[in-house]
Each structure stands twice: as structure tokens, then as C-alpha cells.
CHARMM-style PDB file with segment names, atoms N, HN, CA, C and O in Angstrom:
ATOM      1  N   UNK     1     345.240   3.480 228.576  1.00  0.00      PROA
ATOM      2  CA  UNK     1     344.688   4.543 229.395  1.00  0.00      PROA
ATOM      3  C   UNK     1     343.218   4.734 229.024  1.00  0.00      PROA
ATOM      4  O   UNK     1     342.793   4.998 227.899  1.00  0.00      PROA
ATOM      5  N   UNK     2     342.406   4.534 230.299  1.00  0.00      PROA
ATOM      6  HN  UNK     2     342.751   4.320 231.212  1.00  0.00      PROA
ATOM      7  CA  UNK     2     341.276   5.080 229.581  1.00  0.00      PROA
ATOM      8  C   UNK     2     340.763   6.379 229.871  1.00  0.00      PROA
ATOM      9  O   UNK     2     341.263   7.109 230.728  1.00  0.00      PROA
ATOM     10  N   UNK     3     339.502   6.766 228.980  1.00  0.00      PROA
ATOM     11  HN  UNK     3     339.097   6.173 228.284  1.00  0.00      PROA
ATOM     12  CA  UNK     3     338.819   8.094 228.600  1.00  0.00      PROA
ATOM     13  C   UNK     3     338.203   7.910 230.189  1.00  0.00      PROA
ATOM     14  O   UNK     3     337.778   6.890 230.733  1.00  0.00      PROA
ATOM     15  N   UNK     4     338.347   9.565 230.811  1.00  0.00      PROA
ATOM     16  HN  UNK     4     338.692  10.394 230.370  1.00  0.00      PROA
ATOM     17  CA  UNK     4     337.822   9.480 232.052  1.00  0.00      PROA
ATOM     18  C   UNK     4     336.935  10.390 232.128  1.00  0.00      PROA
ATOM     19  O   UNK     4     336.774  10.864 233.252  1.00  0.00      PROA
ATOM     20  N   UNK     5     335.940  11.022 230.819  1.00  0.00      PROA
ATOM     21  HN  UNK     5     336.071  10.637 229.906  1.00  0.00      PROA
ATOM     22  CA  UNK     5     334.988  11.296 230.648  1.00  0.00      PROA
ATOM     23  C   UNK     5     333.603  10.966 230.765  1.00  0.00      PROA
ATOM     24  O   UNK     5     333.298  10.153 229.894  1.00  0.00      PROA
ATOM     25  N   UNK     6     332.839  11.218 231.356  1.00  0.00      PROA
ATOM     26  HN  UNK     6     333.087  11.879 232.064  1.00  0.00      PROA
ATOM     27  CA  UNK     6     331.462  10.394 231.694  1.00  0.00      PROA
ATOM     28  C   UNK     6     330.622  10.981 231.003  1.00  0.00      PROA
ATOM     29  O   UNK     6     330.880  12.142 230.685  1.00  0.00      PROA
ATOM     30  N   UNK     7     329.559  10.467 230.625  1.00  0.00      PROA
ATOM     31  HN  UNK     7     329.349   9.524 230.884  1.00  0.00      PROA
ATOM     32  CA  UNK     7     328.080  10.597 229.650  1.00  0.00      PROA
ATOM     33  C   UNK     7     327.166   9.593 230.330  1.00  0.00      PROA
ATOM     34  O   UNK     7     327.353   8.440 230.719  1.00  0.00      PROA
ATOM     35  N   UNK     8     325.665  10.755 230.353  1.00  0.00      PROA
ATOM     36  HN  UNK     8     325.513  11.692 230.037  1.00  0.00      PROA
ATOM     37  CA  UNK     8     324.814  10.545 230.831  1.00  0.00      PROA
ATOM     38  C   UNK     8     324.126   9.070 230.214  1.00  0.00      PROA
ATOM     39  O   UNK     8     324.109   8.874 228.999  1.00  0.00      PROA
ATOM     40  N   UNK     9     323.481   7.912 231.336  1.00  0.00      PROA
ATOM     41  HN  UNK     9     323.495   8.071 232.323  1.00  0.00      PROA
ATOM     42  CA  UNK     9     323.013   6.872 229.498  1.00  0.00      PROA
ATOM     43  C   UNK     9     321.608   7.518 230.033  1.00  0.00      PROA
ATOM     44  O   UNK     9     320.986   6.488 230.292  1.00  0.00      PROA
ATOM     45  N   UNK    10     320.761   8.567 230.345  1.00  0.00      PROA
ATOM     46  HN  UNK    10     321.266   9.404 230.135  1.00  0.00      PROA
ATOM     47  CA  UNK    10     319.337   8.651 230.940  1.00  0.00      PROA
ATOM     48  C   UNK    10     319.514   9.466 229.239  1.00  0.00      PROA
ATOM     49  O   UNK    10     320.463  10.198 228.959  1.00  0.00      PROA
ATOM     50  N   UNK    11     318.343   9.111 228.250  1.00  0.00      PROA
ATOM     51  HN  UNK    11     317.572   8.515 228.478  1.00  0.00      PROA
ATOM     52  CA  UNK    11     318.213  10.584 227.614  1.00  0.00      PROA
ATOM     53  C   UNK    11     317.506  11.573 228.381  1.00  0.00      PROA
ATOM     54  O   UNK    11     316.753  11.378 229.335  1.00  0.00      PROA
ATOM     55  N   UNK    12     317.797  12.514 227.918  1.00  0.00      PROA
ATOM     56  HN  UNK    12     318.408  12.673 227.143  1.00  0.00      PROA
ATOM     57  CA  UNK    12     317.190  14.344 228.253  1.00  0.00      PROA
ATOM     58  C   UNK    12     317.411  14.985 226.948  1.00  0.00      PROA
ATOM     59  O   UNK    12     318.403  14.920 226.221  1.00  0.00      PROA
ATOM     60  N   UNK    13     316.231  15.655 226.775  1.00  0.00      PROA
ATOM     61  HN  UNK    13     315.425  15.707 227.366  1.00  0.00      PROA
ATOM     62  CA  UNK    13     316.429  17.109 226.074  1.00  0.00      PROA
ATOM     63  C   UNK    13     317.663  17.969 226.068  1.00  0.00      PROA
ATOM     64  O   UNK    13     318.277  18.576 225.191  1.00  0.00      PROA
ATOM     65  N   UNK    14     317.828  17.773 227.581  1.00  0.00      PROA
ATOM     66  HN  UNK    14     317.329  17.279 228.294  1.00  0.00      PROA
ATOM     67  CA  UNK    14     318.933  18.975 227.781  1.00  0.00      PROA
ATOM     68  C   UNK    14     320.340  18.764 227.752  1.00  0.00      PROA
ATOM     69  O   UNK    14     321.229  19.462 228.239  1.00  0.00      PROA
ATOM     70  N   UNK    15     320.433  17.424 226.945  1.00  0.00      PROA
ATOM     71  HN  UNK    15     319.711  16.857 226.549  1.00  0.00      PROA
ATOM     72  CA  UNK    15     321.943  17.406 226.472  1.00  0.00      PROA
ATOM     73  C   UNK    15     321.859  16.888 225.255  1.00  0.00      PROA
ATOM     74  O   UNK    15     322.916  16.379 224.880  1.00  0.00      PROA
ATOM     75  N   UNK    16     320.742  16.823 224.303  1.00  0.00      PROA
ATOM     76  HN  UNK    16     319.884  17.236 224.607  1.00  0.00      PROA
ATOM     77  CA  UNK    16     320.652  16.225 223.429  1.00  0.00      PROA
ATOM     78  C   UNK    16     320.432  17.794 222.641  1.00  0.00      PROA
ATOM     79  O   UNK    16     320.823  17.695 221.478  1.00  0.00      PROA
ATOM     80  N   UNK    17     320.008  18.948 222.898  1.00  0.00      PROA
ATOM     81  HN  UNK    17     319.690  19.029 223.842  1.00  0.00      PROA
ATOM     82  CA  UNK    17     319.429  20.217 222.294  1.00  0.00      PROA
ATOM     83  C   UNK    17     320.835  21.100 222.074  1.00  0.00      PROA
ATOM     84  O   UNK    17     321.879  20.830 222.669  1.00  0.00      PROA
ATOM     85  N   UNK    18     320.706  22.056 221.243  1.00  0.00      PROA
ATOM     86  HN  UNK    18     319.858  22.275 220.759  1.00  0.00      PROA
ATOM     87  CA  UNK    18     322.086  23.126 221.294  1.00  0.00      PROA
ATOM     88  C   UNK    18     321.605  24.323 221.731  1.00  0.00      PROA
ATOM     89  O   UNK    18     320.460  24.300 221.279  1.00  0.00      PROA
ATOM     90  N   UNK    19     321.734  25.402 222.340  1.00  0.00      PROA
ATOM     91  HN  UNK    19     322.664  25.420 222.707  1.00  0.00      PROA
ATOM     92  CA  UNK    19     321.767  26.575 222.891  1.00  0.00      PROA
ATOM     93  C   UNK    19     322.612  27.315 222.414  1.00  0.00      PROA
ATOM     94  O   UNK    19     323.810  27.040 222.476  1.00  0.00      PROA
ATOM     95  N   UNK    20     322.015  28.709 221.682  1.00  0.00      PROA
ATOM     96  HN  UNK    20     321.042  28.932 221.632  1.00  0.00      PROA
ATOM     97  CA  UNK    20     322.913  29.622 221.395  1.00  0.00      PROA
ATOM     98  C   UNK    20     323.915  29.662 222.733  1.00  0.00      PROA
ATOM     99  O   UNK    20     323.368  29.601 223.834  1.00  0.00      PROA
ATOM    100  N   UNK    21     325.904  29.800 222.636  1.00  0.00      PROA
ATOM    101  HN  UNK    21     326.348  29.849 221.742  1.00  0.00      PROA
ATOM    102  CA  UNK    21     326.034  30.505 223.726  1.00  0.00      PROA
ATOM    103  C   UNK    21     326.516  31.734 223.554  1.00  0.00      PROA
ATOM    104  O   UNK    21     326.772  32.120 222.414  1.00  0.00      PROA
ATOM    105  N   UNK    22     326.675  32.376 224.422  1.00  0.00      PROA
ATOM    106  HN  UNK    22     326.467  32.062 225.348  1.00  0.00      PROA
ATOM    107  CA  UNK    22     327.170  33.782 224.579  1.00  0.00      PROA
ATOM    108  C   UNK    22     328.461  34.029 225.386  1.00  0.00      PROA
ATOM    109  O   UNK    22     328.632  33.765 226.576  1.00  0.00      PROA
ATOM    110  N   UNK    23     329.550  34.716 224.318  1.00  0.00      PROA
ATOM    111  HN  UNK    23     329.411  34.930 223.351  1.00  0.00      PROA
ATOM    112  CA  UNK    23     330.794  34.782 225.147  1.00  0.00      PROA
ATOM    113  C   UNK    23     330.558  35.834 225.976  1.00  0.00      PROA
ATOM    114  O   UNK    23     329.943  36.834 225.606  1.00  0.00      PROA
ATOM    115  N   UNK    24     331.150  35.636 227.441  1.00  0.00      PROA
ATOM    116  HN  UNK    24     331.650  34.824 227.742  1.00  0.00      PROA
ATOM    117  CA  UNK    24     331.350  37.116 228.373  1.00  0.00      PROA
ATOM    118  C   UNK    24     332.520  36.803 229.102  1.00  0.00      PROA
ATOM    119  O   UNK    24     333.357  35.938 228.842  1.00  0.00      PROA
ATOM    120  N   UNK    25     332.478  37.730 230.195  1.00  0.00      PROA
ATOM    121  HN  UNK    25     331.798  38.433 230.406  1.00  0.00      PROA
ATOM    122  CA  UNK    25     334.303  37.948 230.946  1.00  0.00      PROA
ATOM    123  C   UNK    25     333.851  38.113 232.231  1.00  0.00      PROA
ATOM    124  O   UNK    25     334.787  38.462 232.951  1.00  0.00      PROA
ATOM    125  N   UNK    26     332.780  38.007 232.843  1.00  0.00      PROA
ATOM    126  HN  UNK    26     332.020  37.724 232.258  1.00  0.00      PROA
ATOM    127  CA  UNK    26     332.040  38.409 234.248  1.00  0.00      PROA
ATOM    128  C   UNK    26     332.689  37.633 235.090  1.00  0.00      PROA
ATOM    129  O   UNK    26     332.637  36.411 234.954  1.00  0.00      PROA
ATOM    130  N   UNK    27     333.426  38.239 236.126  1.00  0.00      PROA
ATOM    131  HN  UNK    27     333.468  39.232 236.236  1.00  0.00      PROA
ATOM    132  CA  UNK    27     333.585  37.702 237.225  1.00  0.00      PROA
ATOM    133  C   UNK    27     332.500  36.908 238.265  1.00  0.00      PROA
ATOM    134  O   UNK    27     331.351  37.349 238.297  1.00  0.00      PROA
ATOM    135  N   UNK    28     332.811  35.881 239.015  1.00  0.00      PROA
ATOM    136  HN  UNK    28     333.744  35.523 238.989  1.00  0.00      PROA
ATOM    137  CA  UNK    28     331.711  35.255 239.789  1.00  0.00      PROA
ATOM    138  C   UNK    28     332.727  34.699 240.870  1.00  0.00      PROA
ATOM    139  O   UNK    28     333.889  35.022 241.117  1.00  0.00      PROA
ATOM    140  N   UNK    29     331.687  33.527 241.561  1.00  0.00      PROA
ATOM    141  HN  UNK    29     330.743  33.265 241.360  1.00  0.00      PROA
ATOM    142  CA  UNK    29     332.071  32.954 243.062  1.00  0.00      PROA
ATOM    143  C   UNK    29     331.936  31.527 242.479  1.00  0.00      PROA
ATOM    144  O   UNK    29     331.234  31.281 241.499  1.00  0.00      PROA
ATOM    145  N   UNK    30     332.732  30.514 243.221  1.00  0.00      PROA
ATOM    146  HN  UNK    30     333.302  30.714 244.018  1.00  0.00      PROA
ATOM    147  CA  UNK    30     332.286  29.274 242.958  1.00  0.00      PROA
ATOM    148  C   UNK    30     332.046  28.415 244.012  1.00  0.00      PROA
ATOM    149  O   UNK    30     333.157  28.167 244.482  1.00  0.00      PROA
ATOM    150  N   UNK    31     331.138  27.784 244.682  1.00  0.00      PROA
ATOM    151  HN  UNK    31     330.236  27.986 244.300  1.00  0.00      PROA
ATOM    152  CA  UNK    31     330.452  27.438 245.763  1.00  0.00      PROA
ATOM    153  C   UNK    31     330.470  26.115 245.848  1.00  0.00      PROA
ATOM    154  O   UNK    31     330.205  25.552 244.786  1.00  0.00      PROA
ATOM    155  N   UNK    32     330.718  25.360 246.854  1.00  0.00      PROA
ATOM    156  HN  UNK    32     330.932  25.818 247.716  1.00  0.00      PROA
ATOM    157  CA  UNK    32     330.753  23.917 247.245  1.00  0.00      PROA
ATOM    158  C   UNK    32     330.618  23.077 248.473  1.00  0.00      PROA
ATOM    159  O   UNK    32     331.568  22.646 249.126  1.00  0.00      PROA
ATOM    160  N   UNK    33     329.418  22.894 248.715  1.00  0.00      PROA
ATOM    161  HN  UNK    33     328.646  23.244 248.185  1.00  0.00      PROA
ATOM    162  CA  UNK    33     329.129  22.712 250.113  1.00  0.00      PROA
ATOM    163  C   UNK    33     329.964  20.733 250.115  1.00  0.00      PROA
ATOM    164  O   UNK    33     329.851  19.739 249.398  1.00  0.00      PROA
ATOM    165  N   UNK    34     330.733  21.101 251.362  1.00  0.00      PROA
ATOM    166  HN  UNK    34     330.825  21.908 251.945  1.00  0.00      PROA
ATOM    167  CA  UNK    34     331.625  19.187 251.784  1.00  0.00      PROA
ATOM    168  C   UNK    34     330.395  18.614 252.624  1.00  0.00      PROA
ATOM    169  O   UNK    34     329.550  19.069 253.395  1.00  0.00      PROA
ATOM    170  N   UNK    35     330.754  17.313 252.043  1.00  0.00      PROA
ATOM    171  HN  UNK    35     331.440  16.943 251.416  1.00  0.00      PROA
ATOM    172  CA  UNK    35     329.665  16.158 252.467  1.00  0.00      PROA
ATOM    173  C   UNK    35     329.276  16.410 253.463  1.00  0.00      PROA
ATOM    174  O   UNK    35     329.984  16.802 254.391  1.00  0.00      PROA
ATOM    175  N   UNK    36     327.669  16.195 253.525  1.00  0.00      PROA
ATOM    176  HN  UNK    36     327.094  15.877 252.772  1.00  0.00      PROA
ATOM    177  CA  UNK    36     327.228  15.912 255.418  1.00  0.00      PROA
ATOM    178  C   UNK    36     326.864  17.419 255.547  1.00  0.00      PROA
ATOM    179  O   UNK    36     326.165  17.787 256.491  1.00  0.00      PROA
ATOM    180  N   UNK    37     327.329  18.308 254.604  1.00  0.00      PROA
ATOM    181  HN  UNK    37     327.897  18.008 253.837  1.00  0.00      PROA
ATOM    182  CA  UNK    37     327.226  19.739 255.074  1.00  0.00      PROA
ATOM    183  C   UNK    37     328.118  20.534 256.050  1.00  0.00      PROA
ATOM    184  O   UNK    37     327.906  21.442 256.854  1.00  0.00      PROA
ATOM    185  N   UNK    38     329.388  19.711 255.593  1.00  0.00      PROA
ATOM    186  HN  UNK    38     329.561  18.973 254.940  1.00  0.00      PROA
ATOM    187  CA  UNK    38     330.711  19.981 256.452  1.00  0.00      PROA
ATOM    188  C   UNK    38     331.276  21.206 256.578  1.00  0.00      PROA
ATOM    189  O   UNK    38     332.466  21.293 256.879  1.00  0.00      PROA
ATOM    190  N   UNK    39     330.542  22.261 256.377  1.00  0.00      PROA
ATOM    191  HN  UNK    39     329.575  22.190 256.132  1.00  0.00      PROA
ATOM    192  CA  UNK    39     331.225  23.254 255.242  1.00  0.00      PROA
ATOM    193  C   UNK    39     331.413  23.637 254.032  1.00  0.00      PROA
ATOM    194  O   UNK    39     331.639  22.810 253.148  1.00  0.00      PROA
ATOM    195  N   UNK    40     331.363  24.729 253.832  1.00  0.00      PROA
ATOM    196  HN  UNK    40     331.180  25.400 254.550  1.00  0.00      PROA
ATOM    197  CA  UNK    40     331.748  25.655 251.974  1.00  0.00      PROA
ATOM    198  C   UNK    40     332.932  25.582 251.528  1.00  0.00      PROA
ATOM    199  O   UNK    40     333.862  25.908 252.264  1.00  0.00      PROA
ATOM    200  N   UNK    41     333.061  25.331 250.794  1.00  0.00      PROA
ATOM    201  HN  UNK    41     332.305  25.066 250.196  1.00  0.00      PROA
ATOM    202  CA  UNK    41     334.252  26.026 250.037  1.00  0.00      PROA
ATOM    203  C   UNK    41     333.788  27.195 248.922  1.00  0.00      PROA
ATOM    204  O   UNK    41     332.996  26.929 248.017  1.00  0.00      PROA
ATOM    205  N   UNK    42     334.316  28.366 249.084  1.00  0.00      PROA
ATOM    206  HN  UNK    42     334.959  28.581 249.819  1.00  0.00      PROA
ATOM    207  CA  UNK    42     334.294  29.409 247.600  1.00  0.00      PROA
ATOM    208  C   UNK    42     335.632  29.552 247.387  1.00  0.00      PROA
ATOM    209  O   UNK    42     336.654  29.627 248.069  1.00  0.00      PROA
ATOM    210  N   UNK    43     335.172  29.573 245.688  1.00  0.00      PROA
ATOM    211  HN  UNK    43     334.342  29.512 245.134  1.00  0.00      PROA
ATOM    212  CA  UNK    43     336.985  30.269 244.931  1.00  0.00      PROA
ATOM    213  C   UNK    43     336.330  31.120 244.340  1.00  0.00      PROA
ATOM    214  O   UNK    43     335.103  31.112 244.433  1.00  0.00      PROA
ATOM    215  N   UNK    44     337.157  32.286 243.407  1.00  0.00      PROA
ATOM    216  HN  UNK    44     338.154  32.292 243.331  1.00  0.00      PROA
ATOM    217  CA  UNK    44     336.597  33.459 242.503  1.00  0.00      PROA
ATOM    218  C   UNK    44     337.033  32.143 241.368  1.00  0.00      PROA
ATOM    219  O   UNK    44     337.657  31.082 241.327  1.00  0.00      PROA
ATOM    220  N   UNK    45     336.110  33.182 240.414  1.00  0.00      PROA
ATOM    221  HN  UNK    45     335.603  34.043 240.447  1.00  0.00      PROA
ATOM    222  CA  UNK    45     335.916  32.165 239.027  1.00  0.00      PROA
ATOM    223  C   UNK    45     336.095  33.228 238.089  1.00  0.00      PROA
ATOM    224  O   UNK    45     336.221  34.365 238.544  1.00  0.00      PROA
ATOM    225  N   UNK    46     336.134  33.002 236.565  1.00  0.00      PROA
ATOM    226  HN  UNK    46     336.032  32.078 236.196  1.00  0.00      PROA
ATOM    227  CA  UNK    46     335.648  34.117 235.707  1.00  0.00      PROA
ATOM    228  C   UNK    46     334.870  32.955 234.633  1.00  0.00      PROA
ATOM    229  O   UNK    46     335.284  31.873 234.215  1.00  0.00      PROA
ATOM    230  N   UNK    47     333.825  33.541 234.438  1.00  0.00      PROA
ATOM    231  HN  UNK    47     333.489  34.419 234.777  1.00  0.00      PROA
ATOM    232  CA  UNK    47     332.970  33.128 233.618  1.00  0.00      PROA
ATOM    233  C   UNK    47     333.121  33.367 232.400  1.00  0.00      PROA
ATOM    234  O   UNK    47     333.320  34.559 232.170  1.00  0.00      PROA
ATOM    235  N   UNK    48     333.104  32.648 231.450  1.00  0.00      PROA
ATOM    236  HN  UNK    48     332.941  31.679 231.637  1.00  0.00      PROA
ATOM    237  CA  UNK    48     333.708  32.330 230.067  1.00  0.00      PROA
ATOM    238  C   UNK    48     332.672  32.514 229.234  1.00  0.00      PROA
ATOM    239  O   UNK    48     332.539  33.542 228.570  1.00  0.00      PROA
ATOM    240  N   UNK    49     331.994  31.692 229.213  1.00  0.00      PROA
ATOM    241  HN  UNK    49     332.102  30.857 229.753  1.00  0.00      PROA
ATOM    242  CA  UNK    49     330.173  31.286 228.404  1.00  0.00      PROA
ATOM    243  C   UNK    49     329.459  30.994 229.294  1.00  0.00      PROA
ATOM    244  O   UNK    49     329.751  30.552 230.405  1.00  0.00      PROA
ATOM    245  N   UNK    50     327.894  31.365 228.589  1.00  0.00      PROA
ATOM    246  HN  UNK    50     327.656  31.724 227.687  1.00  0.00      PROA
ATOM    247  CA  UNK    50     326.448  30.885 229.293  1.00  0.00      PROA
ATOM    248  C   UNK    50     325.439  30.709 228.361  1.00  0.00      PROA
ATOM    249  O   UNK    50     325.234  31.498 227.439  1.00  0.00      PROA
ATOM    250  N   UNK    51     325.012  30.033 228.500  1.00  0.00      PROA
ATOM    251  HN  UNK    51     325.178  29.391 229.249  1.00  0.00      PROA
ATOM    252  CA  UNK    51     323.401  29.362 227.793  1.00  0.00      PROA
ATOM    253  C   UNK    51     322.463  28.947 228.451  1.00  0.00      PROA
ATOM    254  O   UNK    51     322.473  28.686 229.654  1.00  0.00      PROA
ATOM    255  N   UNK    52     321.816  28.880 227.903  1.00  0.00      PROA
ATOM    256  HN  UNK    52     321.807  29.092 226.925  1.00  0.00      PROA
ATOM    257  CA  UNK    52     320.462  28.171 228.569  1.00  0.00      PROA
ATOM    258  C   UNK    52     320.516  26.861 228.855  1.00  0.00      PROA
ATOM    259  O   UNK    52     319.509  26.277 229.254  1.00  0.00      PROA
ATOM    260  N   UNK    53     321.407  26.387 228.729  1.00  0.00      PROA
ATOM    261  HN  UNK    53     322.225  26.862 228.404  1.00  0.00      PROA
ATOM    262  CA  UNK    53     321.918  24.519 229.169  1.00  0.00      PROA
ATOM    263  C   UNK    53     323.378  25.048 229.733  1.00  0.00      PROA
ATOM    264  O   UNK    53     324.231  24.227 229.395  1.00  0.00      PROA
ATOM    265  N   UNK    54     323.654  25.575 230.091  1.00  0.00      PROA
ATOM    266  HN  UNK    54     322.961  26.242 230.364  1.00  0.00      PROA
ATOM    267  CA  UNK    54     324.553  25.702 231.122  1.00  0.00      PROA
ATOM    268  C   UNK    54     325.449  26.703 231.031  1.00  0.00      PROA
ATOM    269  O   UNK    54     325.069  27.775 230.558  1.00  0.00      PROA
ATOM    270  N   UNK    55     326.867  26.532 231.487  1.00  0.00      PROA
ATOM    271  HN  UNK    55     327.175  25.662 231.870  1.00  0.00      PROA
ATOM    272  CA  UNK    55     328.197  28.000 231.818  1.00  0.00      PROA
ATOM    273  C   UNK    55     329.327  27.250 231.464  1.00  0.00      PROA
ATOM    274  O   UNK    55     329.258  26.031 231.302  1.00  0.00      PROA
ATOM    275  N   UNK    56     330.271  27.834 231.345  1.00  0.00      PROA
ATOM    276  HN  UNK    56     330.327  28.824 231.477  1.00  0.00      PROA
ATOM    277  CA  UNK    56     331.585  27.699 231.246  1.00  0.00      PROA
ATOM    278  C   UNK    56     332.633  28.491 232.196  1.00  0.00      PROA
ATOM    279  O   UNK    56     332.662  29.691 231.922  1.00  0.00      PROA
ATOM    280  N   UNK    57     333.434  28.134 233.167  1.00  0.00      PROA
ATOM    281  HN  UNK    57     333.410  27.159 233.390  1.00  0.00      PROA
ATOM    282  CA  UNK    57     333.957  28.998 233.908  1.00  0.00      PROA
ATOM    283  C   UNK    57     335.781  28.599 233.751  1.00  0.00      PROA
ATOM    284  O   UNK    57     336.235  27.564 233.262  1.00  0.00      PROA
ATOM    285  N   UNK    58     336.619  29.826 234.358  1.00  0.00      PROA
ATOM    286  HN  UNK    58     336.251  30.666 234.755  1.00  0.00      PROA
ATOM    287  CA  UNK    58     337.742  29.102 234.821  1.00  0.00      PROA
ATOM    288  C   UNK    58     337.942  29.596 236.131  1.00  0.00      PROA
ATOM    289  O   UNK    58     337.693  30.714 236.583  1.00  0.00      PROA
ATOM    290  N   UNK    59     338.537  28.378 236.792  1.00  0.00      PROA
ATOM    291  HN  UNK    59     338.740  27.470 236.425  1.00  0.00      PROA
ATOM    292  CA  UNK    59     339.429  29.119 238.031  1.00  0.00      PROA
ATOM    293  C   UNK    59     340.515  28.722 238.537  1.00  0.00      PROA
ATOM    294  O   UNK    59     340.800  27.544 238.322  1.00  0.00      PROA
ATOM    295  N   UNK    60     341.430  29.517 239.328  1.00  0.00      PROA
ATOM    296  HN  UNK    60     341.198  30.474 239.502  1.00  0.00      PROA
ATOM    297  CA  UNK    60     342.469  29.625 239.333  1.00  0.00      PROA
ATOM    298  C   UNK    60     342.953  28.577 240.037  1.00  0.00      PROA
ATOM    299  O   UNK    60     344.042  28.099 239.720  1.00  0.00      PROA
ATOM    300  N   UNK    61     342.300  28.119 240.977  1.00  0.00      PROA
ATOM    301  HN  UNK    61     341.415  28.507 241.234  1.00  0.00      PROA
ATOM    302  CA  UNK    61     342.759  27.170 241.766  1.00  0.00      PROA
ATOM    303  C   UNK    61     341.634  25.834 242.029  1.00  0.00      PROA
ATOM    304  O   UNK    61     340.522  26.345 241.903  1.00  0.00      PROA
ATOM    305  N   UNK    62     341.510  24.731 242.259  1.00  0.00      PROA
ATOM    306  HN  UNK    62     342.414  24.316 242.362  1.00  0.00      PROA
ATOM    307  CA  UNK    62     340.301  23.749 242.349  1.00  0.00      PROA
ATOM    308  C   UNK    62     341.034  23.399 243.801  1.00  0.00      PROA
ATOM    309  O   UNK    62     340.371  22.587 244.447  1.00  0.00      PROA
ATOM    310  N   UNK    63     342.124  23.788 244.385  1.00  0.00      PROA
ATOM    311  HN  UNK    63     342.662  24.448 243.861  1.00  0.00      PROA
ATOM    312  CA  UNK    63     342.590  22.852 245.428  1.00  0.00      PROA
ATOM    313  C   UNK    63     341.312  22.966 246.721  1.00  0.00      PROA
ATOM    314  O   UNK    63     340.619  23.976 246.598  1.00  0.00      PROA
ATOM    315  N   UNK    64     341.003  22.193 247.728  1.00  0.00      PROA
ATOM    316  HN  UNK    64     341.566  21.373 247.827  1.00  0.00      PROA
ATOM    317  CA  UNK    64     340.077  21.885 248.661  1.00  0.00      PROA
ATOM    318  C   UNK    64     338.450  21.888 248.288  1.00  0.00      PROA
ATOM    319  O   UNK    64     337.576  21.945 249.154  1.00  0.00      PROA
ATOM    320  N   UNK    65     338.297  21.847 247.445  1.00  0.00      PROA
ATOM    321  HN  UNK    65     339.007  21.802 246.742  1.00  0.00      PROA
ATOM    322  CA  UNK    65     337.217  21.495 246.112  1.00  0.00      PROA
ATOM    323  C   UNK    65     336.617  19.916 246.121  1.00  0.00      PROA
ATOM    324  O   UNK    65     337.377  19.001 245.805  1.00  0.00      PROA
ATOM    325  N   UNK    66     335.671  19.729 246.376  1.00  0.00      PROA
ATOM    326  HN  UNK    66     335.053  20.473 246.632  1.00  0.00      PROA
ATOM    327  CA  UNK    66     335.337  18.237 245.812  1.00  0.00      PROA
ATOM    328  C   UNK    66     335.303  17.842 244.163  1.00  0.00      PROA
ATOM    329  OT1 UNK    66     335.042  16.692 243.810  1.00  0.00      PROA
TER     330      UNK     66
END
């Protein structure tokens, strides 16, 4: 079986650096425009962590999601 994890091979700063993160519980939206501009998809999310290199979210459902 393989690892179906991907890594960038471009270096950047911005995955090579650490960022304090900060735990929170904030509710949010999660947004996804389908190819061609076919349409949105939103789900509610709750936001987990945030930093300055990025977020952490969960949500309840990924179904019709790219």
C-alpha cells in the first residue's frame, strides 16, 4: 500500500518555517467553487487551529466536495 500523502519538491519558506499555532473553537464556512466555475459548494466547519502558515478545520461531512 502506498503513502498517499503528497509533499511539495518546490522549496518555500512557508513549509520549511514553524508558526506559533493557536488553539480555538470558532465556527466557519467551507467554500468550493466545481470546475469551469460550475458552482459552490459550502459546508459549516469548526476551526481547530490557525497560524500564520495556515488552519486546521473539521467538518462534518466532505460529501459533494472536490
Amino acid at each position: 500500500m502506498q503513502n498517499s500523502t503528497m509533499y511539495s519538491v518546490v522549496s518555500s519558506k512557508l513549509y520549511e518555517q514553524r508558526f506559533e499555532r493557536f488553539k480555538i473553537g470558532q465556527a466557519g464556512t467551507l467554500m468550493a467553487v466545481r470546475p469551469a466555475l460550475g458552482g459552490v459548494s459550502t459546508r459549516t466547519c469548526k476551526m481547530t487551529e490557525i497560524s500564520r502558515g495556515g488552519a486546521s478545520f473539521v467538518a462534518n461531512t466532505t460529501i459533494g466536495l472536490p
